[in-house]
C-alpha beads as a LAMMPS data file, in Angstrom:
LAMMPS data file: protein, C-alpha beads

209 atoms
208 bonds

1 atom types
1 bond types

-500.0 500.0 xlo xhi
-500.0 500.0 ylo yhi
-500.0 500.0 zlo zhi

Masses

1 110.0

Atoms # bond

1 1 1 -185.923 -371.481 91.610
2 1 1 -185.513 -368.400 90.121
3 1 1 -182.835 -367.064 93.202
4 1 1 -180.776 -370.493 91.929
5 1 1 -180.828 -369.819 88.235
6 1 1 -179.149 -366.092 88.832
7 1 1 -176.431 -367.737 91.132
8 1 1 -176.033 -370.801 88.668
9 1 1 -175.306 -368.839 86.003
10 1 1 -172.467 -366.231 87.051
11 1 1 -170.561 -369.540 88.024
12 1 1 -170.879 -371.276 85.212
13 1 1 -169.728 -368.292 83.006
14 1 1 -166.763 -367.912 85.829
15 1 1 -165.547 -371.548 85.206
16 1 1 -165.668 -371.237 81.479
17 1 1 -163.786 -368.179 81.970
18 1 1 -161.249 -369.367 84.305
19 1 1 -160.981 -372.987 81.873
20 1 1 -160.373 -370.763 78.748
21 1 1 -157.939 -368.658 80.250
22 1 1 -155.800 -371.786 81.284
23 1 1 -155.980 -372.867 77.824
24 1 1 -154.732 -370.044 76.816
25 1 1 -151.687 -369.910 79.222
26 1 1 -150.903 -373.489 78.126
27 1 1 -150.437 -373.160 74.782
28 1 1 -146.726 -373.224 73.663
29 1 1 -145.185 -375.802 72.365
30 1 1 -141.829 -376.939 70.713
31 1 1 -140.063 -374.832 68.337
32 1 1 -142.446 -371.643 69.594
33 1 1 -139.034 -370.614 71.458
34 1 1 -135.546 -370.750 70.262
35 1 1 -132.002 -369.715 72.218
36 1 1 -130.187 -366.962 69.897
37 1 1 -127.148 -366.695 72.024
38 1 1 -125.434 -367.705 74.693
39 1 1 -122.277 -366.834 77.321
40 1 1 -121.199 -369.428 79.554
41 1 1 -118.077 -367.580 81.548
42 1 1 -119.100 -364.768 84.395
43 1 1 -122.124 -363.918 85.268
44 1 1 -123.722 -365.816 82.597
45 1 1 -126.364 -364.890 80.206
46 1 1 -128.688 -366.046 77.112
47 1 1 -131.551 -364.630 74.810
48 1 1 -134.396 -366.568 72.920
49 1 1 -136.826 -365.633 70.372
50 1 1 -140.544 -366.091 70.483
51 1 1 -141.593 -367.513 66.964
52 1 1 -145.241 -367.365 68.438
53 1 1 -147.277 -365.184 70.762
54 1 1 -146.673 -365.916 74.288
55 1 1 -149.664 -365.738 76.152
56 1 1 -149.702 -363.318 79.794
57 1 1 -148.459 -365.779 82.910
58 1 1 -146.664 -368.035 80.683
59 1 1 -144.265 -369.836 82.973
60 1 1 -141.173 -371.439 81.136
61 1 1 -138.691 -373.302 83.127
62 1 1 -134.668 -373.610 82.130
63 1 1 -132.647 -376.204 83.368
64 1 1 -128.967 -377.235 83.152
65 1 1 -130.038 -380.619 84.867
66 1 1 -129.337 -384.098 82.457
67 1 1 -132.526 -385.521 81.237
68 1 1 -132.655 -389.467 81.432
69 1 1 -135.467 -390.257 79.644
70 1 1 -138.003 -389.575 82.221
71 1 1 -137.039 -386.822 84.265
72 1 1 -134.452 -384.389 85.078
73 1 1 -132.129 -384.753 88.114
74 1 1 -131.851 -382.612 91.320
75 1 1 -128.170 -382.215 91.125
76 1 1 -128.253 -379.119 88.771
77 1 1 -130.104 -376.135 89.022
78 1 1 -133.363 -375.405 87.534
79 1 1 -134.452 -371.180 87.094
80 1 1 -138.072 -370.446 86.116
81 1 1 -139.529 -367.167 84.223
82 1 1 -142.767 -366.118 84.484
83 1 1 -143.207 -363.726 80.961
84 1 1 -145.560 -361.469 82.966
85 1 1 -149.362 -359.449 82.388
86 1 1 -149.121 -359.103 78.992
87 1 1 -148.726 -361.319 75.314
88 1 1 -145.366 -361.297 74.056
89 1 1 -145.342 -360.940 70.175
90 1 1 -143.603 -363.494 67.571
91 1 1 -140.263 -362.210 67.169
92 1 1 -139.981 -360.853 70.181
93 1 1 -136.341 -360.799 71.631
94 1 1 -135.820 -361.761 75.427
95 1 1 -132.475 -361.931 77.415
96 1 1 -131.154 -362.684 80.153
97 1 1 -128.756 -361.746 82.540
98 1 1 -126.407 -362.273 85.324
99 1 1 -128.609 -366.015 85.746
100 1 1 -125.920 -367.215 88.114
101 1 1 -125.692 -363.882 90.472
102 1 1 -128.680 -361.883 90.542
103 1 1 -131.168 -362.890 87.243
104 1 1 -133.045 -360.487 86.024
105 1 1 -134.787 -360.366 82.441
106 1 1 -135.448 -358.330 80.009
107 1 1 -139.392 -359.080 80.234
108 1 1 -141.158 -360.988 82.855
109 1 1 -140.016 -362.024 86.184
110 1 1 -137.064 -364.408 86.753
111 1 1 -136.483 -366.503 89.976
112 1 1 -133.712 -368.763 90.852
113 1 1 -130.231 -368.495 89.749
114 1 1 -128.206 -371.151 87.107
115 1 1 -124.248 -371.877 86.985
116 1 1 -123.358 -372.895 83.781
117 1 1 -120.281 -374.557 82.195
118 1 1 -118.231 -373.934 79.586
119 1 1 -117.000 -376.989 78.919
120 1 1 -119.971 -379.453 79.215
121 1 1 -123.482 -377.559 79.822
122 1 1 -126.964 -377.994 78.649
123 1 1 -129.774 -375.475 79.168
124 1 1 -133.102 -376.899 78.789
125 1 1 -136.331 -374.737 78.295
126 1 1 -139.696 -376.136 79.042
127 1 1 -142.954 -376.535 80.656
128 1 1 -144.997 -377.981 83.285
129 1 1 -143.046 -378.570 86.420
130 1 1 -139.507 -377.737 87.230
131 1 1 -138.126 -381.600 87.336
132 1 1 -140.980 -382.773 85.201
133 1 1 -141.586 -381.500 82.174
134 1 1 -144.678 -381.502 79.764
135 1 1 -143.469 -379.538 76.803
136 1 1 -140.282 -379.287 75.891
137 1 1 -139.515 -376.470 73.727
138 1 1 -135.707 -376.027 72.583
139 1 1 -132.416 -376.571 73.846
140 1 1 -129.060 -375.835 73.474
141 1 1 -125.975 -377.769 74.014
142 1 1 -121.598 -376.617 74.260
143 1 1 -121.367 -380.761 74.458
144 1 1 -123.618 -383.715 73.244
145 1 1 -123.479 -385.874 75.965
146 1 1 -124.654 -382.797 77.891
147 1 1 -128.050 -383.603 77.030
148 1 1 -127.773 -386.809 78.917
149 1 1 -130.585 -388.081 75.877
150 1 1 -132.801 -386.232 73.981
151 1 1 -135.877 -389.307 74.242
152 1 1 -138.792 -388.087 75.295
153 1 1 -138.435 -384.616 75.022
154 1 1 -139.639 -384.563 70.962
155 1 1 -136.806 -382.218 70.420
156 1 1 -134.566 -382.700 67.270
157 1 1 -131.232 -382.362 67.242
158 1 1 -129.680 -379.607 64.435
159 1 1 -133.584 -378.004 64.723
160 1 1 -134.658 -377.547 68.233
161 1 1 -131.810 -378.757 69.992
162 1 1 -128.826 -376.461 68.420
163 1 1 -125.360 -378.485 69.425
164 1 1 -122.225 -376.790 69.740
165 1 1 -118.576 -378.135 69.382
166 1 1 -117.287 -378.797 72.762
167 1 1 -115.339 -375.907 74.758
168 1 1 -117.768 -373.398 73.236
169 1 1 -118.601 -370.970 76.135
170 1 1 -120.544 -368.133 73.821
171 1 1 -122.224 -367.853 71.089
172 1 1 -125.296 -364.950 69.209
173 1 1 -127.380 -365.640 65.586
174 1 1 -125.926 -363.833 63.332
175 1 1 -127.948 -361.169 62.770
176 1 1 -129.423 -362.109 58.782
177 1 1 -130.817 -364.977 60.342
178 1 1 -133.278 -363.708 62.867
179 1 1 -135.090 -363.264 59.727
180 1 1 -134.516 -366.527 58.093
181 1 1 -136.056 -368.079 61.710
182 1 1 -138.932 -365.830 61.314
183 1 1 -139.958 -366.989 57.882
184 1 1 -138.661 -370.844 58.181
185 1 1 -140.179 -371.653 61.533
186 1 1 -140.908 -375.680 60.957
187 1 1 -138.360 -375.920 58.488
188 1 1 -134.941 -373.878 59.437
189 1 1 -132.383 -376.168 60.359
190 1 1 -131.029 -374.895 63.602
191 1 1 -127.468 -376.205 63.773
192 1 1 -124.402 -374.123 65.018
193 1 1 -124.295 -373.218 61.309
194 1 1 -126.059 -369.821 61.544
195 1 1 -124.253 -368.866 64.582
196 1 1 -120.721 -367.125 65.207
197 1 1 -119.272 -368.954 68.360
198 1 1 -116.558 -368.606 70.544
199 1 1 -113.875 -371.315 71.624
200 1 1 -110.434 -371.073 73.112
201 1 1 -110.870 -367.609 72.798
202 1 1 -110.968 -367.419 69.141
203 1 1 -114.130 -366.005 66.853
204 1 1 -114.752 -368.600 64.273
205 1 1 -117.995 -369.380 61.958
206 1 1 -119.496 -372.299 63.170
207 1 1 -120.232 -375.253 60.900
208 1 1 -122.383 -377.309 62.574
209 1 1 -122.112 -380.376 64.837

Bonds

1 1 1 2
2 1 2 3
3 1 3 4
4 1 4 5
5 1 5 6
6 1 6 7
7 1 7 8
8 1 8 9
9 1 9 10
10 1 10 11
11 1 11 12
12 1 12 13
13 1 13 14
14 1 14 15
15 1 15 16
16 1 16 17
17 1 17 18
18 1 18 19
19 1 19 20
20 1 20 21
21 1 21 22
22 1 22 23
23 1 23 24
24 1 24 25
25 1 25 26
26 1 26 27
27 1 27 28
28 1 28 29
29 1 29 30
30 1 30 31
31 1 31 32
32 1 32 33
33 1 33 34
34 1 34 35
35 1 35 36
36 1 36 37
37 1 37 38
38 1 38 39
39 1 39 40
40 1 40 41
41 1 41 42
42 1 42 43
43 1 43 44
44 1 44 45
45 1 45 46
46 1 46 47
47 1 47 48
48 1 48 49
49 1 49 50
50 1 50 51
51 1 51 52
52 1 52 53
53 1 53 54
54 1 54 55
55 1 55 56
56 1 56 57
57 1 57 58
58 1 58 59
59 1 59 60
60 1 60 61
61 1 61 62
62 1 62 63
63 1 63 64
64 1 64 65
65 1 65 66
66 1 66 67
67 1 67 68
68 1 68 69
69 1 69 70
70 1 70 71
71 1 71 72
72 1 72 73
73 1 73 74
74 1 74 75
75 1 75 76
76 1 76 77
77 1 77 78
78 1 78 79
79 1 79 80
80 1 80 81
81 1 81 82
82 1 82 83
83 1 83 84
84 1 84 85
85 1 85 86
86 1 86 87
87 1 87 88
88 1 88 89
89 1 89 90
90 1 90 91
91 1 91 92
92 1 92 93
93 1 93 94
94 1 94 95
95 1 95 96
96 1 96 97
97 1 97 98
98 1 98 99
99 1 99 100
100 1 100 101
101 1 101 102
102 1 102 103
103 1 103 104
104 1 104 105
105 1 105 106
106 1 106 107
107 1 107 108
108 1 108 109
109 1 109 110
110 1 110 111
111 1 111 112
112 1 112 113
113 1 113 114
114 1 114 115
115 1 115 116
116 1 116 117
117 1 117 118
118 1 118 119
119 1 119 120
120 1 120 121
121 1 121 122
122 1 122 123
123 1 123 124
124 1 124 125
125 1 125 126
126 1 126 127
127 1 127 128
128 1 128 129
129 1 129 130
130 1 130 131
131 1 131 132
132 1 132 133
133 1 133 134
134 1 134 135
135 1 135 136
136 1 136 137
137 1 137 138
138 1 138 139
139 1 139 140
140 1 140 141
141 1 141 142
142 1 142 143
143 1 143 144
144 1 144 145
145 1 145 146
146 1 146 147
147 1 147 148
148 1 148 149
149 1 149 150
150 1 150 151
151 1 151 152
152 1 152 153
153 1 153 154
154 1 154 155
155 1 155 156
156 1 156 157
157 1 157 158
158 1 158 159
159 1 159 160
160 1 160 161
161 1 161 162
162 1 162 163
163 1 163 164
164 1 164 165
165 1 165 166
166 1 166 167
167 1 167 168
168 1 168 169
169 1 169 170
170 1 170 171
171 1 171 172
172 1 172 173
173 1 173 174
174 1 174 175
175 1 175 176
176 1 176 177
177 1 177 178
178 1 178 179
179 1 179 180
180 1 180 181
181 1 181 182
182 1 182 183
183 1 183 184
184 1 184 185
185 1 185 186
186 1 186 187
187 1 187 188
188 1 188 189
189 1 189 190
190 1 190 191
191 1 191 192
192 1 192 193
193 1 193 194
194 1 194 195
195 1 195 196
196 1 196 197
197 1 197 198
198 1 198 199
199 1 199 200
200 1 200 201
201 1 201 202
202 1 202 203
203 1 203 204
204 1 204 205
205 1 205 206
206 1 206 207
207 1 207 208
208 1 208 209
């Protein structure tokens, strides 16, 4: 009996171990991401900004697919990031690059590549699996219909789905307002508003959507 207590015991510590540390993976949810910027011609390339700590292993997925309601597509491409070994702070800055050549990251571990357009492109960001999602965290739009429909995804239009006049192929925060998203997490109203975007080829301040 006593031979079965000393082997019971380890495991049941391992499995509480192994439970909390999914837990902890697991925990993000909408509106703890958001996209800062965006290029749609080349290579292509976007950033996001934590607005809470990211937990190590956290695997976010980013699609371009069109979300019906229930589940995304397989006609579009879908690119996943792992953020790596260690927590990523709130406010922490993350971009990436050359997603439709060779990704790469500026923390973490990117696989997959994306091909986005710059007429009529949506990038999705999310969890759970790559064509269906659990959590959907932001999203960001150069068309409405791009979305396909935002039901089901608990996202909000103008706060964690940031809509962009059609044609835009790039966009970036300007830069007083990584602040103002730091301090106004469940209340900033993330239209195109606080951006500078570019359409046409001409810099103009956005005005929303």
């Amino acid at each position: 009996m006593k031979d079965f207590k000393f082997i019971i015991i380890p495991v049941i510590i391992l499995v509480y171990f192994l439970i909390s540390s999914q837990n902890s993976i697991s925990k993000i949810d909408t509106g703890d991401i958001v996209f800062t910027s965006f290029n749609f011609k080349g290579a292509d390339q976007f950033s996001i900004i934590t607005l809470s700590d990211i937990q190590p292993n956290t695997t976010i997925y980013f699609s371009d697919s069109e979300w019906n309601g229930n589940r995304f597509g397989i006609d579009e491409g879908c690119m996943t990031w792992n953020s790596g070994h260690r927590v990523i702070k709130s406010g922490t800055k993350i971009f990436f690059k050359n997603i439709s050549t060779f990704p790469v990251a500026t923390i973490g571990k990117v696989t997959s590549t994306l091909k986005l357009s710059t007429d009529n492109d949506a990038l999705f960001a999310y969890t759970g699996n790559p064509r269906l999602p659990t959590t959907f965290l932001a999203a960001i739009s150069n068309s409405k219909k791009s979305y396909g429909t935002l039901i089901n995804t608990g996202l909000i239009e103008g706060q964690s789905a940031i809509t962009f006049p059609k044609g835009t192929y790039k966009a970036y925060i300007k830069d007083e307002n990584f602040s103002f998203l730091a301090k106004n997490r469940t209340e900033a109203k993330l239209n195109s508003s606080i951006f500078i975007f570019f359409k046409d080829s001409i810099n103009a301040l956005a005005q929303g959507n």
